[in-house]
C-alpha positions, 0 to 999 in steps of 0.5 A, spaced: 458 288 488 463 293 492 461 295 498 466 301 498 470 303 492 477 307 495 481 313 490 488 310 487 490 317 488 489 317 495 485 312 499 482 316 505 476 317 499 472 312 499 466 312 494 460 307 496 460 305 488 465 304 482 461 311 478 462 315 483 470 314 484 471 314 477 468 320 477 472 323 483 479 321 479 478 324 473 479 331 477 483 328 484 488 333 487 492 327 489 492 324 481 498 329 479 503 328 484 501 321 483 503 321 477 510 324 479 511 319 483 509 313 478 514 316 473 519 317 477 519 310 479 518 307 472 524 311 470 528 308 476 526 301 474 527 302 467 534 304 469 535 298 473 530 292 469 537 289 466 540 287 474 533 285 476 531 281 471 538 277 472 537 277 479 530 273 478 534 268 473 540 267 478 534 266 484 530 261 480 537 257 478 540 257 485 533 254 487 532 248 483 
């Protein structure tokens, strides 16, 4: 069992169980901006996913 359970949308709340910060998220002030944030970073990956995934294969048969 957790002893303190934080917020995904801001860790500076910090609940002392699981029921209560699922609670909390659900109405978050933080929640909306982080939501920007994830979107703008998902789009930023989804533009550059083809070049990571050939860096990860170009890493992986530079190693062997």
């Amino acid at each position: 069992m957790p002893v303190v359970a934080y917020c995904k949308f801001n860790v500076e709340h910090f609940f002392k169980s699981v029921k209560e910060r699922d609670t909390h998220e659900e109405i978050c002030e933080n929640r909306t901006q982080y939501e920007r944030n994830n979107e703008k970073t998902q789009k930023i990956y989804n533009k550059n996913r083809n070049w990571i995934e050939q860096q990860r294969v170009n890493k992986k048969a530079k190693d062997r």
